[in-house]
Backbone as ProteinMPNN parsed JSONL, in Angstrom:
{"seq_chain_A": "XXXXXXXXXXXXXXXXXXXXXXXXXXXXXXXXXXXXXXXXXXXXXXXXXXXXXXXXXXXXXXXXXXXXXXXXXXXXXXXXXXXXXXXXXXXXXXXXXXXXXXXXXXXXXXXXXXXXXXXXXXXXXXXXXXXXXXXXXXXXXXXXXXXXXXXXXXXXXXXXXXXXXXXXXXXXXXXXXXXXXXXXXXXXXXXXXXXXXXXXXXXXXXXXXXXXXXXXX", "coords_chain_A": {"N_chain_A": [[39.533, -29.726, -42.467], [39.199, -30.056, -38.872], [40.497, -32.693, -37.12], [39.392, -35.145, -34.89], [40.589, -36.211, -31.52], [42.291, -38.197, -29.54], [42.727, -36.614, -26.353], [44.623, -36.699, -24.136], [46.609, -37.188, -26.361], [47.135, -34.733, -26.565], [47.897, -33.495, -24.247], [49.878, -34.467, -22.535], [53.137, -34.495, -21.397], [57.014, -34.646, -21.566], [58.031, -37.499, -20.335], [61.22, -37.717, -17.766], [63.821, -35.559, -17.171], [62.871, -31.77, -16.716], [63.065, -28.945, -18.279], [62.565, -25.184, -16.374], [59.764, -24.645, -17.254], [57.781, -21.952, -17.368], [54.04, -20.827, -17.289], [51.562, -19.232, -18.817], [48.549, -19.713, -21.314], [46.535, -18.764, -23.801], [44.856, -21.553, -26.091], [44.188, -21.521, -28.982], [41.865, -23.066, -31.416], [42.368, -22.544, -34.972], [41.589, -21.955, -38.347], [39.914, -22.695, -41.095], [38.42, -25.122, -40.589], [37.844, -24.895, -37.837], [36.319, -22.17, -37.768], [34.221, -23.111, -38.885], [32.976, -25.473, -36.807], [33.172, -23.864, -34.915], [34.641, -23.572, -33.082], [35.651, -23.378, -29.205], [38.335, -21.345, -27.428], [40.814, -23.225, -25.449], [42.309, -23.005, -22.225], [45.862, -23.562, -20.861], [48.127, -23.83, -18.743], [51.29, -24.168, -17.306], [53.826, -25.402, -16.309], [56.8, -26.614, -15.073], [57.513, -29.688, -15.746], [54.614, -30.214, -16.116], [51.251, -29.522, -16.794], [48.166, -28.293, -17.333], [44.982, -28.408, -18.806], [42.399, -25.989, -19.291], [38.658, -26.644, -20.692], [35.611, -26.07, -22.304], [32.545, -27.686, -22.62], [29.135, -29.29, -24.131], [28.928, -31.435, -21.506], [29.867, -29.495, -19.526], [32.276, -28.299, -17.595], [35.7, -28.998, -18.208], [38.639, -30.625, -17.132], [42.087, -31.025, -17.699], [44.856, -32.547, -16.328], [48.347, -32.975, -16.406], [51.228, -35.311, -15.515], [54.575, -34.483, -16.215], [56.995, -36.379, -15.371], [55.835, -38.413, -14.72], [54.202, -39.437, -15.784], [51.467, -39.71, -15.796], [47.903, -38.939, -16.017], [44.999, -37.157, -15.645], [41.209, -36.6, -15.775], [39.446, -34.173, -15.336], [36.138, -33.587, -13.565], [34.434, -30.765, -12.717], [31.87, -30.106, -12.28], [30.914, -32.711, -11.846], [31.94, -33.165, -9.787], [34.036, -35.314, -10.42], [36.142, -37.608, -11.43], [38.538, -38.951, -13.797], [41.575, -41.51, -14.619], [43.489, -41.365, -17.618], [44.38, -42.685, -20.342], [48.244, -43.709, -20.983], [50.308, -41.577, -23.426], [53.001, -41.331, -25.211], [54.094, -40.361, -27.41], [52.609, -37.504, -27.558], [55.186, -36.498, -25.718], [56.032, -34.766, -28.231], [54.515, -31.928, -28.105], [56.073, -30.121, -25.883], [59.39, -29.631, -24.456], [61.227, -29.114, -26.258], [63.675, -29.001, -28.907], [64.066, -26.081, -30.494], [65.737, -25.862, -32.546], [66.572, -28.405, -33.702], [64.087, -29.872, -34.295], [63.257, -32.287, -35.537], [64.828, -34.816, -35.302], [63.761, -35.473, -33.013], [61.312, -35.519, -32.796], [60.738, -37.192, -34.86], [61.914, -40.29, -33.661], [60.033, -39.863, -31.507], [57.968, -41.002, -33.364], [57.746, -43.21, -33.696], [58.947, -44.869, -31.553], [56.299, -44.85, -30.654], [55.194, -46.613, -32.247], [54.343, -45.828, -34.946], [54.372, -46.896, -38.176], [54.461, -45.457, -39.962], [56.401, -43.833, -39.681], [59.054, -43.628, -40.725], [58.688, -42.793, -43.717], [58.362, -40.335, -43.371], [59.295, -36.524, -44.357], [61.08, -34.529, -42.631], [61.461, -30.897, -42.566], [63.776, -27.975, -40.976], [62.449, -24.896, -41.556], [62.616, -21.802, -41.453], [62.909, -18.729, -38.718], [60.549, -17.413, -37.363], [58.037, -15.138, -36.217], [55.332, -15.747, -33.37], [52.653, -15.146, -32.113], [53.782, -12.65, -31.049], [56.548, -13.499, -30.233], [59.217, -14.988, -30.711], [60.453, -17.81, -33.103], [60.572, -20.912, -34.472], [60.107, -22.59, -37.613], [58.813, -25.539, -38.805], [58.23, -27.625, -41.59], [56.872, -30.355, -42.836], [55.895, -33.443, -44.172], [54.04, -36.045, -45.055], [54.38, -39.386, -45.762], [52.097, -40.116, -47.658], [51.864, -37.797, -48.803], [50.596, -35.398, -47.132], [51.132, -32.277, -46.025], [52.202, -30.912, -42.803], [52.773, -28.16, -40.616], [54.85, -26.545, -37.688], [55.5, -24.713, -35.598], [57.866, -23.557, -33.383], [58.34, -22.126, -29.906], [61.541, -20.37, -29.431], [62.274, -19.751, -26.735], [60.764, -20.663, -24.543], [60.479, -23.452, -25.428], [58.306, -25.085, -26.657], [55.66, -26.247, -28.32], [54.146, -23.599, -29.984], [52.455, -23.265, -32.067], [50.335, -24.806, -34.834], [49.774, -25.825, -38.227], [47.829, -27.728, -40.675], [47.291, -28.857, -43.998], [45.439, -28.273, -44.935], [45.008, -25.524, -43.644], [44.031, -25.542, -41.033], [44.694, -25.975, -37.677], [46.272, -25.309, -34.396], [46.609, -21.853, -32.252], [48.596, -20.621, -30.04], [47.976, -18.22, -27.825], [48.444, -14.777, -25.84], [50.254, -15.422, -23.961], [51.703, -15.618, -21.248], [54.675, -15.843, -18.995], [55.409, -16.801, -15.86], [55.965, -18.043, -12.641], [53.204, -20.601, -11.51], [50.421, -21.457, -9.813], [50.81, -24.17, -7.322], [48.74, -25.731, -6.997], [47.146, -25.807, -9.26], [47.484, -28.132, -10.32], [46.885, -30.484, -9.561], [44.716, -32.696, -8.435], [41.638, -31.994, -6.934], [40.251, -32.374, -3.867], [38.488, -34.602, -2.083], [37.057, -34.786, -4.071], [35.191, -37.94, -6.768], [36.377, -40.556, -7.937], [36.383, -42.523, -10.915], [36.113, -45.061, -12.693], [35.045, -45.946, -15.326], [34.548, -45.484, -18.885], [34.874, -42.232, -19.967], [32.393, -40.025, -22.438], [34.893, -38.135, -25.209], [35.415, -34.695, -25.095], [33.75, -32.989, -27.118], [35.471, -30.283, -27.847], [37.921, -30.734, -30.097], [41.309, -31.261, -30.223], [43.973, -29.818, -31.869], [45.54, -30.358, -34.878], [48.094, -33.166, -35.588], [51.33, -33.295, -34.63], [54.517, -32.526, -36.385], [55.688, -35.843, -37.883], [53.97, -37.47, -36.606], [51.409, -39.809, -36.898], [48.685, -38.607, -39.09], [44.979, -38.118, -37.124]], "CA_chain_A": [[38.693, -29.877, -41.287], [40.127, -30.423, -37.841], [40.283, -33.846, -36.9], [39.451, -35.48, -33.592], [41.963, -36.925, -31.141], [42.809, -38.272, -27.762], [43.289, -35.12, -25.756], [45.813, -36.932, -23.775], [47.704, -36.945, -26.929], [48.156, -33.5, -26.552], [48.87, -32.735, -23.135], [51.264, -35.427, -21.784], [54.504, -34.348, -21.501], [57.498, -35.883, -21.706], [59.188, -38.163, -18.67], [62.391, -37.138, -17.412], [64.418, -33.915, -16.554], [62.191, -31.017, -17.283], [63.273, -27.591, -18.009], [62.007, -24.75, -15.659], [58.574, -23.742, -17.931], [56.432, -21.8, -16.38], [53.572, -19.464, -18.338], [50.593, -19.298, -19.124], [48.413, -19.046, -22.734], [44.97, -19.323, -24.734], [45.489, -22.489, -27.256], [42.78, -20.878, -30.051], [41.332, -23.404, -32.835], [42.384, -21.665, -35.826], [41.309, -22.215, -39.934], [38.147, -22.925, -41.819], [37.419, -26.07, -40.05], [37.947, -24.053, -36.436], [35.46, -21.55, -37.832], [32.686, -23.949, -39.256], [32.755, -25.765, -36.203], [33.159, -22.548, -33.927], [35.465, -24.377, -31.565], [36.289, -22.642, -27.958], [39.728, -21.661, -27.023], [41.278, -23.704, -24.207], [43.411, -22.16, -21.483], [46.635, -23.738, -20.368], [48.863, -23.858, -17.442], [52.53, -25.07, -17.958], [54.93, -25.576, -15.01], [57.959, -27.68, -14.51], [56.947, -30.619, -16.414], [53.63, -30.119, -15.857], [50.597, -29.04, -17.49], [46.554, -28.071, -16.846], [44.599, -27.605, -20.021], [40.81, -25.945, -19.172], [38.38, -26.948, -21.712], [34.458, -26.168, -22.028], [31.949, -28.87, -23.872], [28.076, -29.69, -23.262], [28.802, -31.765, -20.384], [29.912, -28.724, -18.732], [33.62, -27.768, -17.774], [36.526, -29.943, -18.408], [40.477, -29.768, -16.985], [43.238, -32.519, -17.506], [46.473, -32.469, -15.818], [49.066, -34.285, -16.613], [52.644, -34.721, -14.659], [55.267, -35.425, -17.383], [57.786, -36.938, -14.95], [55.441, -40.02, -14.136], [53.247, -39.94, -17.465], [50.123, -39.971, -15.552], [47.015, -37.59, -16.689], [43.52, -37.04, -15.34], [40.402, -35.815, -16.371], [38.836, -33.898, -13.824], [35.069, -33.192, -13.92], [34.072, -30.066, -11.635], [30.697, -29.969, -11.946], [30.275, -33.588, -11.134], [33.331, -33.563, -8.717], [34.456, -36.78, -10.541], [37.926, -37.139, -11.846], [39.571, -40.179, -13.74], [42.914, -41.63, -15.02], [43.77, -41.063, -18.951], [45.549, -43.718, -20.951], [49.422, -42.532, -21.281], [50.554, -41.181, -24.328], [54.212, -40.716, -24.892], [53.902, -39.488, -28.297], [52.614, -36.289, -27.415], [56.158, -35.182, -25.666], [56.478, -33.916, -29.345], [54.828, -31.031, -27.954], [56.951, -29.726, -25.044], [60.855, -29.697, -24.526], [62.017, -29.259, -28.257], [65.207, -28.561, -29.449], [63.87, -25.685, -31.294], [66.78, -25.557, -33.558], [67.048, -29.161, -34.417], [62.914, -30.578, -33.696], [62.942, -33.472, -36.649], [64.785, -35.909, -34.642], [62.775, -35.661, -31.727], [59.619, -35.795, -33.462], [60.789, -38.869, -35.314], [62.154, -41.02, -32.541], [58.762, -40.017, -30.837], [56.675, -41.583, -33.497], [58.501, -44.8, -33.987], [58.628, -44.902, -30.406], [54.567, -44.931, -30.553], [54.568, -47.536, -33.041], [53.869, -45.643, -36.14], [55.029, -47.512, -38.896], [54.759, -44.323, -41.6], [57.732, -42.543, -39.325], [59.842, -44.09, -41.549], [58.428, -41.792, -44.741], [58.039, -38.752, -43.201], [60.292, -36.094, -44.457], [60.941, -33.569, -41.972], [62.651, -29.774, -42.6], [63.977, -26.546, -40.56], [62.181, -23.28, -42.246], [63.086, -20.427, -40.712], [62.765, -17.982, -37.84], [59.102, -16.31, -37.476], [56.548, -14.35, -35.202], [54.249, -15.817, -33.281], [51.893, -14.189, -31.076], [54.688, -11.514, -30.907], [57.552, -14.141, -29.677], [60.305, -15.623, -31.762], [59.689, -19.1, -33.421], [61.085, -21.677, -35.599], [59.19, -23.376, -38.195], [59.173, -26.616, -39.7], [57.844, -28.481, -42.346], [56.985, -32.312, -42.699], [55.647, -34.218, -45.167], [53.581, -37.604, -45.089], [54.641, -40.971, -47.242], [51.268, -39.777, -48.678], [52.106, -36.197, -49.831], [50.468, -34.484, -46.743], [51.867, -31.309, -45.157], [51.951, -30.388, -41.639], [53.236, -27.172, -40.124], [54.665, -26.305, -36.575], [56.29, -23.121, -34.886], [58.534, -24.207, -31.833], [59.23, -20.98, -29.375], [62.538, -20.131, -29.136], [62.527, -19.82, -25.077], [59.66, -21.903, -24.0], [60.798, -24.646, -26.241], [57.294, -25.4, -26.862], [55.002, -26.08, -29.685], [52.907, -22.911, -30.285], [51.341, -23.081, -33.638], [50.335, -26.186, -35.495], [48.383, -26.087, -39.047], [47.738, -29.087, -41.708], [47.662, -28.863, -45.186], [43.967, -27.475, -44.792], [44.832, -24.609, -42.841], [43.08, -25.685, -39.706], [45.537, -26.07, -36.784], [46.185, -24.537, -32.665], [48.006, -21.006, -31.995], [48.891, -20.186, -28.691], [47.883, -16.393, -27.595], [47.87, -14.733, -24.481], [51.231, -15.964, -23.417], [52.108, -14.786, -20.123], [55.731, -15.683, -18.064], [55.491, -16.625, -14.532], [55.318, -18.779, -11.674], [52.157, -21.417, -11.389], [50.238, -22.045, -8.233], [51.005, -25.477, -7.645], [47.256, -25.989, -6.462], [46.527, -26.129, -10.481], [48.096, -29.144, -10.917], [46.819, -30.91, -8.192], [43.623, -33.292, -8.019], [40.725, -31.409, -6.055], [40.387, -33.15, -2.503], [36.723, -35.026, -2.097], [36.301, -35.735, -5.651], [35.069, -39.192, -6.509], [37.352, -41.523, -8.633], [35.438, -42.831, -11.91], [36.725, -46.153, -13.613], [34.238, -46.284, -16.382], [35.526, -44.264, -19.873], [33.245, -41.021, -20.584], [33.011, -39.296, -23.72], [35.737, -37.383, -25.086], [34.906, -33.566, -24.936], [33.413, -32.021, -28.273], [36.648, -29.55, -28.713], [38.989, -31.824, -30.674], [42.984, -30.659, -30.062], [44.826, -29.299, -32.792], [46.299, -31.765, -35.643], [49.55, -34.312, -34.613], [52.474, -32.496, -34.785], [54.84, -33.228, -37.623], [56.348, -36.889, -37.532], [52.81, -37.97, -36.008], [50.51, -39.672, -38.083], [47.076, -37.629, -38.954], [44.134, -39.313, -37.171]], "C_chain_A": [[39.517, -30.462, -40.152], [39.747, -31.865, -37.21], [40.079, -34.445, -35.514], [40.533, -36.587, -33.26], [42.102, -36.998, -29.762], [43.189, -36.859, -27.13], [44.576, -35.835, -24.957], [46.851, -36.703, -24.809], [48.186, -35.384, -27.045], [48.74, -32.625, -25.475], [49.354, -32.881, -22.347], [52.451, -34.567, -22.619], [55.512, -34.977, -21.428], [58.365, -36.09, -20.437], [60.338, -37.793, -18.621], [62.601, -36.285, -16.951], [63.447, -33.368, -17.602], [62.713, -29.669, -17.286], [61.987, -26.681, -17.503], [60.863, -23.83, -16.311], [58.043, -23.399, -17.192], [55.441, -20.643, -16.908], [52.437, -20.783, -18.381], [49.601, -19.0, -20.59], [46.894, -19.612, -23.077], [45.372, -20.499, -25.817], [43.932, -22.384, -27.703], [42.811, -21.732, -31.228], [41.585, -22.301, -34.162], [41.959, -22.221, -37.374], [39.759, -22.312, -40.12], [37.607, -24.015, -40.942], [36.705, -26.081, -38.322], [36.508, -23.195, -36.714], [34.253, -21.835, -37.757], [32.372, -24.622, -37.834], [32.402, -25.323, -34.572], [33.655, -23.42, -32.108], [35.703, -23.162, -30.913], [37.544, -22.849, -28.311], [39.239, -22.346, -25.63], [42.676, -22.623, -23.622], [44.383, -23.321, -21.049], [47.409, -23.034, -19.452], [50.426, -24.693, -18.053], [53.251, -24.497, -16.649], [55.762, -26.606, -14.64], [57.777, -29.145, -14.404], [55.559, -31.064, -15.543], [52.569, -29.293, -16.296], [49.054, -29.281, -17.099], [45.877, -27.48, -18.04], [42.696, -27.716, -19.394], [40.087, -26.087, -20.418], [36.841, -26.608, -21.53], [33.721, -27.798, -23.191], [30.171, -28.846, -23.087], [27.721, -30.654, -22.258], [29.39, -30.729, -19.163], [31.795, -28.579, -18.682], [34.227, -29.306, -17.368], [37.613, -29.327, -17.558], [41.209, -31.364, -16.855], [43.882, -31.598, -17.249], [47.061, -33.478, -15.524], [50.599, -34.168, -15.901], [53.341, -35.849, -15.617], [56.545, -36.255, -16.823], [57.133, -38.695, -14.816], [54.391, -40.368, -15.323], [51.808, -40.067, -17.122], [49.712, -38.241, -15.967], [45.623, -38.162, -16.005], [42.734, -36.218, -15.906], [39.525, -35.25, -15.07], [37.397, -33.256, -14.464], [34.386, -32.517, -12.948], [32.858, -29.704, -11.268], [30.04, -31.332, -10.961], [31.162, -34.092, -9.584], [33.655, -34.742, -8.918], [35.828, -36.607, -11.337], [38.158, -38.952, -13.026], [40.794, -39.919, -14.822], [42.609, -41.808, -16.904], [44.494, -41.867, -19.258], [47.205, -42.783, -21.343], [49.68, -42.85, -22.709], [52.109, -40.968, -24.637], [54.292, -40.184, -26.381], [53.677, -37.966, -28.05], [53.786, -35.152, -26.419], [56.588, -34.95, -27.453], [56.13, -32.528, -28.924], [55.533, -29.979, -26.78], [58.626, -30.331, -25.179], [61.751, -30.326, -25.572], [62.893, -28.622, -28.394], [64.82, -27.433, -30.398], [64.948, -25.432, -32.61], [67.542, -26.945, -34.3], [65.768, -30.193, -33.673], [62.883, -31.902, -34.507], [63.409, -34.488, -35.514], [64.504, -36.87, -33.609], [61.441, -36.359, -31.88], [59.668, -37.308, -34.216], [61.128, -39.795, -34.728], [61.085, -40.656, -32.134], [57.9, -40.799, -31.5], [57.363, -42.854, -34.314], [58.306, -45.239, -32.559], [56.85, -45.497, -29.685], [54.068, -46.019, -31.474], [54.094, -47.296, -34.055], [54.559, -46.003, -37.526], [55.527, -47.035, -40.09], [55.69, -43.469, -41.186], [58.5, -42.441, -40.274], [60.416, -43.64, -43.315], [58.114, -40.722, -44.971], [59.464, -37.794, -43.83], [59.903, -34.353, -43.302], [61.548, -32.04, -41.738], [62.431, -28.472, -41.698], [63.173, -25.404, -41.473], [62.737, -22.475, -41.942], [62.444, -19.835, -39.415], [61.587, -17.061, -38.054], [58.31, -15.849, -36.438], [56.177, -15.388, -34.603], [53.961, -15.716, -31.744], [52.931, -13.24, -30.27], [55.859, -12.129, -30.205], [57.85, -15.069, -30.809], [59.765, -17.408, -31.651], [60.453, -19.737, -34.326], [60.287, -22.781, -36.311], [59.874, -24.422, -39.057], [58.106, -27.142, -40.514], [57.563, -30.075, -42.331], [55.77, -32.953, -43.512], [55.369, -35.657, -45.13], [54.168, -38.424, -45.712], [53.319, -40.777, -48.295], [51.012, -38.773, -49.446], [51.174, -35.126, -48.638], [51.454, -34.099, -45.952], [51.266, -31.34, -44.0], [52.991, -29.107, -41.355], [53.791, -26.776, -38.281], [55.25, -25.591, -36.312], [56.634, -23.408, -33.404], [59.179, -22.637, -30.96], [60.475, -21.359, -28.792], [62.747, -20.421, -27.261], [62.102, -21.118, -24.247], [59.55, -23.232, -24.653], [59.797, -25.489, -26.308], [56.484, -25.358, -28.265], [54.011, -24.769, -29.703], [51.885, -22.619, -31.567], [51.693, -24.557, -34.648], [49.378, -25.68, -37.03], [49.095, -27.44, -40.183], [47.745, -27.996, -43.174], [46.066, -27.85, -45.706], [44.128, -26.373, -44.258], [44.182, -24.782, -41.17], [44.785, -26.669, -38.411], [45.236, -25.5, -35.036], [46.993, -23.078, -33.592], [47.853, -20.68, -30.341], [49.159, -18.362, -28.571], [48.163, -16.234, -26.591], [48.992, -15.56, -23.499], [52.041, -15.101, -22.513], [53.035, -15.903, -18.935], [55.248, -15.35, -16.816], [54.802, -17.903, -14.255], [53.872, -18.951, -11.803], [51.673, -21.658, -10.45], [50.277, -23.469, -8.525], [49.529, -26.334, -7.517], [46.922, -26.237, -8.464], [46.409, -27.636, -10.91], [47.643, -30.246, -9.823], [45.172, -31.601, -8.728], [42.659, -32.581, -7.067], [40.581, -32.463, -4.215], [38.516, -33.241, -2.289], [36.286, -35.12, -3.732], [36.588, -37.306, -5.909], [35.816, -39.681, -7.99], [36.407, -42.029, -9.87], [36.688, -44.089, -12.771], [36.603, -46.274, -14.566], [34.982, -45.327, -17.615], [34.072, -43.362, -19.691], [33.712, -40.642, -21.705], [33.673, -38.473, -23.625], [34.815, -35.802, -25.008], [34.528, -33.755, -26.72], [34.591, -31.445, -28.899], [37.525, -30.416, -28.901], [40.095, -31.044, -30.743], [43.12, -30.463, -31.43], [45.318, -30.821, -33.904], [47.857, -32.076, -35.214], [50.103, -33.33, -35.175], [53.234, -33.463, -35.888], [55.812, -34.33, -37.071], [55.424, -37.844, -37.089], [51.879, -38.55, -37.185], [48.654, -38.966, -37.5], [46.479, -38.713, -38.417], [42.911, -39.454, -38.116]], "O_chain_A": [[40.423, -31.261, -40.39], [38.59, -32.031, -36.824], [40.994, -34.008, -34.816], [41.116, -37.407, -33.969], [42.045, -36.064, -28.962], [44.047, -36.148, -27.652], [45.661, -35.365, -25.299], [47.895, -36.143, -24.476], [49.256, -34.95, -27.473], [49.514, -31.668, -25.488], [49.546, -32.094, -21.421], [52.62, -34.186, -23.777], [55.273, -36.161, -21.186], [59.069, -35.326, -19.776], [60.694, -37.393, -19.729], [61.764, -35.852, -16.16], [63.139, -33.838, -18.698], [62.825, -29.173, -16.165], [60.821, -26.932, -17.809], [60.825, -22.616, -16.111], [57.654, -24.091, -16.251], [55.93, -19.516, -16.989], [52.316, -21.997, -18.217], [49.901, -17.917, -21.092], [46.329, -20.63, -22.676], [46.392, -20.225, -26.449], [42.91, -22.84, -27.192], [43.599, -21.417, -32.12], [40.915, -21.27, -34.211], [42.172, -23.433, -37.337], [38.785, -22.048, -39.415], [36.447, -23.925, -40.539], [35.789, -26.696, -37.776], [35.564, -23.463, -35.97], [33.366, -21.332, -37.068], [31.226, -24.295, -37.525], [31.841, -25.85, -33.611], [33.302, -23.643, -30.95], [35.917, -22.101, -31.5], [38.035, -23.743, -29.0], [38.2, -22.279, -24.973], [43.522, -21.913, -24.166], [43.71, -24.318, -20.792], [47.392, -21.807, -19.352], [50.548, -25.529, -18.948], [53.181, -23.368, -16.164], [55.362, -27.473, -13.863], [57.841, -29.783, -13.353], [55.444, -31.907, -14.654], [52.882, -28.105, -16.223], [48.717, -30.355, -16.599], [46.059, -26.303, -18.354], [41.984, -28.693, -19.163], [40.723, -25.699, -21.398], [36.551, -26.872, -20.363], [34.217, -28.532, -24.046], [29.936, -28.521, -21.924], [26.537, -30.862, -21.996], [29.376, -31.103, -17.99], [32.473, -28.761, -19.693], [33.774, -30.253, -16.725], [37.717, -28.139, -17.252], [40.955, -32.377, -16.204], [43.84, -30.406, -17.551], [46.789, -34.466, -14.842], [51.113, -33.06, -15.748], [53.148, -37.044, -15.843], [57.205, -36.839, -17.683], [57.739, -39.767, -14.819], [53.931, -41.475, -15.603], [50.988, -40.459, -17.952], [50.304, -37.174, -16.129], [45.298, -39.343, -15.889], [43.15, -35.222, -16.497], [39.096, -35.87, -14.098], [37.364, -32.608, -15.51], [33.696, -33.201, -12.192], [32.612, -29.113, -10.217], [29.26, -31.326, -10.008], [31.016, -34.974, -8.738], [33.687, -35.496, -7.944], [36.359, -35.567, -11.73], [37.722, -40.002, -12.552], [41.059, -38.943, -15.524], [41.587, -42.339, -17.337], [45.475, -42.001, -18.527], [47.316, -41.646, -21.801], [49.437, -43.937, -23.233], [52.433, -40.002, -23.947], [54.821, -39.079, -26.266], [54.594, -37.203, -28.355], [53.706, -33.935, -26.253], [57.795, -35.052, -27.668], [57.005, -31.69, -29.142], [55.35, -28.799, -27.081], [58.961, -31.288, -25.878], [62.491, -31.295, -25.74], [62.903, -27.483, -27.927], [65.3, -27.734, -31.491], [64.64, -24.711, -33.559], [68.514, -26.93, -35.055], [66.034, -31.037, -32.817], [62.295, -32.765, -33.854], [62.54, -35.0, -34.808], [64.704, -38.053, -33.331], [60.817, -37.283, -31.357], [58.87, -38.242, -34.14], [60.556, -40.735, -35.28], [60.491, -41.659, -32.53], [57.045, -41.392, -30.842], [57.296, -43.149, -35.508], [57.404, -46.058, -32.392], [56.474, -46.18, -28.733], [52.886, -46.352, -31.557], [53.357, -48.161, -34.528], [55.397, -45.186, -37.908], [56.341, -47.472, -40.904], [55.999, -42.488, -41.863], [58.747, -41.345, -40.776], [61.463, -43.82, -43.938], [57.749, -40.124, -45.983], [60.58, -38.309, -43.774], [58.985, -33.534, -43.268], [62.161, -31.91, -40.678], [61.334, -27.925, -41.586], [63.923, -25.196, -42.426], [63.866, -22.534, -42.43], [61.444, -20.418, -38.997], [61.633, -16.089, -38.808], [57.963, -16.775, -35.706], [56.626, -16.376, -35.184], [54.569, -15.993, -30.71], [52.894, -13.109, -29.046], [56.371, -11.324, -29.429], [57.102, -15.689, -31.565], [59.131, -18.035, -30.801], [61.092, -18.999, -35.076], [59.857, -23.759, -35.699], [60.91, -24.381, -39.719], [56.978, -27.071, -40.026], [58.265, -30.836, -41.664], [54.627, -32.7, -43.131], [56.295, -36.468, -45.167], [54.706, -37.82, -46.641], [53.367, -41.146, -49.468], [50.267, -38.693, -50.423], [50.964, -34.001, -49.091], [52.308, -34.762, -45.362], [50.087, -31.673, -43.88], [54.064, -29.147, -41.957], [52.805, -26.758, -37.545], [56.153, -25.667, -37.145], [55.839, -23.47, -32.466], [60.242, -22.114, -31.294], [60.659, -22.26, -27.973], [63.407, -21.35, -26.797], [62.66, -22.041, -23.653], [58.623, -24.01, -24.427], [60.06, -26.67, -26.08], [56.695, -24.524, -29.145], [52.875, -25.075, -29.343], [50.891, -21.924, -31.779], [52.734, -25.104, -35.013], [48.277, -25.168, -36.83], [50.23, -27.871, -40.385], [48.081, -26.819, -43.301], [45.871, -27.027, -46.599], [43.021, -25.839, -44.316], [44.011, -23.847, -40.388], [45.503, -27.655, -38.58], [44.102, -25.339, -34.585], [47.558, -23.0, -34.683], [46.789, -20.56, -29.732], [50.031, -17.598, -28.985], [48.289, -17.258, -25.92], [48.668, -16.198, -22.497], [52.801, -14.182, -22.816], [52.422, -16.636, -18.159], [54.802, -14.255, -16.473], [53.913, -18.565, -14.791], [53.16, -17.992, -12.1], [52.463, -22.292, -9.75], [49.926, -23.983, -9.587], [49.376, -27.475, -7.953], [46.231, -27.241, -8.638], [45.547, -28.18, -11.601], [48.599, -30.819, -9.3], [44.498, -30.862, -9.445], [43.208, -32.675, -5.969], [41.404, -33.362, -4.04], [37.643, -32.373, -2.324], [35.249, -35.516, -4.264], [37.599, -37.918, -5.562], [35.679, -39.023, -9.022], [35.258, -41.762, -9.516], [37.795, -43.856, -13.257], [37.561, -46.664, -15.232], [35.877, -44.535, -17.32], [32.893, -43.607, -19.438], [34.87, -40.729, -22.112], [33.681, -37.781, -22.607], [33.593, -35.847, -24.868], [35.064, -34.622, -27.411], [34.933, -31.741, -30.044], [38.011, -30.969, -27.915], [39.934, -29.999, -31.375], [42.298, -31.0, -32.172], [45.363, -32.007, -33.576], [48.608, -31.304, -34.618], [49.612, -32.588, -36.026], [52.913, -34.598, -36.24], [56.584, -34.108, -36.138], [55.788, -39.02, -37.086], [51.632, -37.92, -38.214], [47.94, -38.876, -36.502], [46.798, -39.874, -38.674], [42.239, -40.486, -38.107]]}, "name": "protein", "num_of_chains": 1, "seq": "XXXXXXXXXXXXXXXXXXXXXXXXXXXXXXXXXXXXXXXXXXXXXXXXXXXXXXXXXXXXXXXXXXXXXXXXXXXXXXXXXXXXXXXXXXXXXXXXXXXXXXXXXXXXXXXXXXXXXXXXXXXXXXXXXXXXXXXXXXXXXXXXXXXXXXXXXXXXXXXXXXXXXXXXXXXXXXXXXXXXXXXXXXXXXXXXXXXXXXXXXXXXXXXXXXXXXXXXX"}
């Protein structure tokens, strides 16, 4: 079953130099616990460390965007034209600007980094070269201190995470992956929306499970 989780943790990026991403994709709930729960896809935006994930829920439409140079993230709420700030996450650059050909030590310096104290018993391995959603991929393996698996598929180009599953089968894949320039207007705060201090509830669609090196929540 797919577990719930800070959405910030999954779509902060990470601070620093950013290579020049730019594309677009569906990120589709996938497994048994995707099905039973008949999660929406979300649409993403990805541009030059920078990211816009649309989201639906019964408070109506969602969109964070997060700018991975300064670590800030918002939640923007377009029905009510209200917006606010997201606690930062730096864990979740596990999923953007990965070494696809050598992700373990990234992923483990990220979750030591975050304070997870089971980094330490993760074991983390290369697989091989595979598909996904008709673009080259490298998969890894990783292994809890408690004996669970996780799964992730890093594209070759876009040096991005596109496919996550657990030990359950229930994970993201990224479809619908389309190359090219971003209007920068995505990424951008609306102009006349009102500021909100207070927390609101998270959305309904719960992100994908931690990437490997992360602990499950």
């Amino acid at each position: 079953m797919l577990k719930p989780a800070l959405l910030a943790a999954l779509i902060l990026l990470p601070a620093g130099e950013a290579l020049a991403q730019q594309f677009s994709a569906e990120m589709v709930p996938v497994g048994p616990g995707a099905e039973q729960a008949k999660l929406p896809p979300q649409k993403i935006y990805v541009a030059n460390g920078k990211m816009r994930t649309e989201m639906t829920g019964p408070g109506g439409p969602r969109v964070v965007i997060a700018d991975g140079k300064t670590g800030i993230a918002y939640m923007i709420m377009p029905q009510q034209k209200t917006y606010m700030e997201l606690p930062r996450r730096n864990e979740a650059a596990a999923w953007s600007q990965i070494d696809p050909e050598n992700a373990c030590p990234q992923w483990e310096a990220l979750a030591k980094k975050s304070g997870q104290r089971e980094a330490e018993g993760w074991d983390c391995a290369r697989i091989r070269e595979e598909p996904v959603a008709n673009r080259l991929a490298v998969k890894y393996e990783a292994t809890s201190p408690e004996g669970e698996r996780f799964f992730a598929w890093v594209d070759i180009e876009l040096r991005f995470m596109v496919k996550t599953l657990d030990g359950d089968g229930d994970g993201m894949e990224l479809r619908d992956i389309r190359e090219g320039p971003q209007p920068q207007t995505l990424f951008e705060l609306p102009q006349g929306y009102k500021k909100l201090e207070m927390p609101i509830p998270q959305p309904l669609t719960p992100p994908p499970p931690p990437p490997p090196g992360a602990r499950k929540p």
